[in-house]
C-alpha positions in Angstrom: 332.5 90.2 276.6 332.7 89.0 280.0 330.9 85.9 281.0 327.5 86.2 282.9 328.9 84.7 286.1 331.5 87.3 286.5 328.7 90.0 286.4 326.3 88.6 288.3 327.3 85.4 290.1 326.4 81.7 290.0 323.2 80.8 288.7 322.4 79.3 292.0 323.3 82.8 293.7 321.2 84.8 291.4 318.0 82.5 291.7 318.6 82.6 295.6 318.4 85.9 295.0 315.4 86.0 293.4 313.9 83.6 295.6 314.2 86.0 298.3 312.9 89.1 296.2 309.4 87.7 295.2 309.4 86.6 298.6 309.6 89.8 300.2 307.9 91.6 297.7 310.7 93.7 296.5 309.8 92.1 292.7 306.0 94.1 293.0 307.6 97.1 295.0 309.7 97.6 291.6 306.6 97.1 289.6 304.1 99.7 291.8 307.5 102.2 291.4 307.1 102.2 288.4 303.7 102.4 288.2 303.8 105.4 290.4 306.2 107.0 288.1 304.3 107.0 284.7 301.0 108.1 286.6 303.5 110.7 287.5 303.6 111.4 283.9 300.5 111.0 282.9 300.9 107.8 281.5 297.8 105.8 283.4 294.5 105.4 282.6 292.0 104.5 285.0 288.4 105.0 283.4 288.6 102.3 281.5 290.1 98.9 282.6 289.8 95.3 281.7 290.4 91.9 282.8 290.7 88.5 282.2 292.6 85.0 282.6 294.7 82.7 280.5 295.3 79.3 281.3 299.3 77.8 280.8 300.9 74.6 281.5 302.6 73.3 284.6 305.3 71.0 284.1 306.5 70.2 288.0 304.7 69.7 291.3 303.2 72.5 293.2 300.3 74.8 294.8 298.6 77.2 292.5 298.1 74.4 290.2 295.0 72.5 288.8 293.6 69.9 285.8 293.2 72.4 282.6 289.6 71.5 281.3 290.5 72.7 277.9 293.6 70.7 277.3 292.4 67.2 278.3 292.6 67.9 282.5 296.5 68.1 282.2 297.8 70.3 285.0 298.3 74.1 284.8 298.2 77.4 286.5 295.8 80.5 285.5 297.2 84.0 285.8 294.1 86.8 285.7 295.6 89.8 285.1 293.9 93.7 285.2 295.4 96.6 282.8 294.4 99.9 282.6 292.8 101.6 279.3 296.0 101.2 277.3 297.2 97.9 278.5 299.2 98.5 281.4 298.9 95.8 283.7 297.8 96.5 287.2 297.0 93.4 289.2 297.9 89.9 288.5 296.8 86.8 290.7 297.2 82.9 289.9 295.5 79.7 290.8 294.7 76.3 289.4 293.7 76.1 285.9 290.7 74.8 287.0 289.6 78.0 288.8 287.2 79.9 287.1 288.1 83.3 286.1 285.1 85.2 288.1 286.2 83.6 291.1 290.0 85.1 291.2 288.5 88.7 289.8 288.0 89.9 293.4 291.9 88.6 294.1 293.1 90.3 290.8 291.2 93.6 292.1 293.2 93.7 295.3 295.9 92.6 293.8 296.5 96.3 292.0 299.8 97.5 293.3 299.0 100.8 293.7 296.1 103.1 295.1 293.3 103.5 292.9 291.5 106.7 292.6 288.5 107.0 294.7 285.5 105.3 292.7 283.3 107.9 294.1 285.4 110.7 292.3 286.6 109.2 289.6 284.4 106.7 287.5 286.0 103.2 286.8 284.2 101.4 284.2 285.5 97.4 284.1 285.0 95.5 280.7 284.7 92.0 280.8 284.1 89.2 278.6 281.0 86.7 278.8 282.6 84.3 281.2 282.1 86.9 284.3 278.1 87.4 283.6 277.4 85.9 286.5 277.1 87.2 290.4 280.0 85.7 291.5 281.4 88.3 288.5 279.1 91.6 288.7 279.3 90.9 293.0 283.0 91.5 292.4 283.1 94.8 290.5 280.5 96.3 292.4 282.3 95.7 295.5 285.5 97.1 293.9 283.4 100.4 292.8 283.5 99.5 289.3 280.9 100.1 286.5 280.7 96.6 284.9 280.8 96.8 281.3 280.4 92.2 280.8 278.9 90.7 277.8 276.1 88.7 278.2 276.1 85.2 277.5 274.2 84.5 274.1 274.6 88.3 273.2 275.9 89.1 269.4 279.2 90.0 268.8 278.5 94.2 268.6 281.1 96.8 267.9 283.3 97.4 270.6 280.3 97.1 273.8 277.8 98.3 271.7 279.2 101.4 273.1 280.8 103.7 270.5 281.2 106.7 273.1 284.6 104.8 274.9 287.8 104.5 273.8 288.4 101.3 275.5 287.9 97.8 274.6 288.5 94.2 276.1 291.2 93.6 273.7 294.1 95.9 275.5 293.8 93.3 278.4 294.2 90.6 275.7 297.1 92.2 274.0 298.8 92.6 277.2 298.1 88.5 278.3 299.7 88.3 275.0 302.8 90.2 275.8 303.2 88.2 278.9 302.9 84.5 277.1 305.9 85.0 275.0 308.0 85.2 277.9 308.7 81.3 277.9 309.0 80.9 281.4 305.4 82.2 282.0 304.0 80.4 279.2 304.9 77.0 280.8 305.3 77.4 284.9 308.5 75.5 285.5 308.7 76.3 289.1 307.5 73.7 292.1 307.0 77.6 294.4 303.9 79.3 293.4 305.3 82.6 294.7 308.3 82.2 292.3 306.2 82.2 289.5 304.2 84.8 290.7 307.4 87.0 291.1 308.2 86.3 287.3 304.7 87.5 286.2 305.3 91.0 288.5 308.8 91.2 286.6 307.7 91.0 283.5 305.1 93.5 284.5 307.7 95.8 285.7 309.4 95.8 282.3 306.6 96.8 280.3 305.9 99.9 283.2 310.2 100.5 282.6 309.0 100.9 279.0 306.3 102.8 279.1 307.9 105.1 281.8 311.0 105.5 278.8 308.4 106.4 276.1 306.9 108.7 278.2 310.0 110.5 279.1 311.3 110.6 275.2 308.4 111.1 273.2 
């Protein structure tokens, strides 16, 4: 097998590379494609979607970054990400850890890399945890033409929303933070360039689209 520089260069080459991709936005170009493509096929869901932030560590110097107030004000970076009804993500943004989530929901809405369907033809319902029942939170959907499905805080733990109608939940957006997180190098930001990171997080997005686009295609 021939070594990895021989196929795609030094390492320094490739990451100059990629440098310049997330920079120009070629990184969430590739993920709207393909996007594009499984709507295409059918294969996206917009009457149901979800969102919802996860906090990570930051090892080096940077922007995006703040003190994690749930592990001991160490400094991390928050990625909020949006999905569609089966867990296809469709907007990610990133700030400090300190950042709460409602505040980068409007961000994460215009962050979708695609055109939504017109709100006023096609109904968007948004579920949301606890932590956006607040204005800041229900101001945001409603300016993005969703129906805001958020738990309030002190409700009981129903089933599903108390809504047994839907097939959507909160967990698909969970799931799909999940799939993200065991990438290691969006578990734990090692880059000093915000945008760097940021490209990593619409890569990995891209590859669960490339997937989805090849289970659409061979059932």
């Amino acid at each position: 097998m021939e070594p990895a520089t021989e196929r795609f260069g030094a390492s320094s080459t490739v990451h100059g590379w990629f440098q310049r991709f997330a920079a120009d936005g070629v990184l969430e170009e590739v993920w709207a494609y393909l996007v594009r493509e499984c709507e295409e096929l059918g294969g996206v869901r917009w009457e149901w979607q979800a969102a919802d932030g996860v906090m990570g560590k930051s090892r080096h110097e940077g922007d995006a970054r703040g003190p994690n107030p749930t592990d001991r004000a160490k400094m991390g970076t928050k990625k909020s990400v949006l999905v569609e009804q089966h867990g296809g993500p469709l907007g990610v943004a990133i700030a400090g850890a300190n950042v709460h989530d409602t505040k980068l929901l409007a961000e994460t809405i215009d962050a979708i890399v695609i055109a939504r369907p017109n709100p006023e033809e096609v109904t968007q319902n948004l579920c949301l945890d606890k932590g956006y029942d607040n204005p800041t939170g229900r101001a945001a959907c409603a300016a993005g033409g969703y129906v805001a499905h958020i738990r309030r805080i002190g409700e009981e733990k129903l089933d599903g929303w108390g809504l047994k109608t839907h097939p959507a939940r909160r967990w698909v957006v969970e799931r799909t933070i999940a799939w993200l997180q065991r990438c290691r190098a969006l578990l734990i930001r090692y880059d000093k360039n915000p945008t760097n990171y940021l490209g990593l997080i619409q890569l990995a997005c891209a590859l669960l689209w490339y997937r989805r686009r090849h289970q659409l295609q061979h059932p």
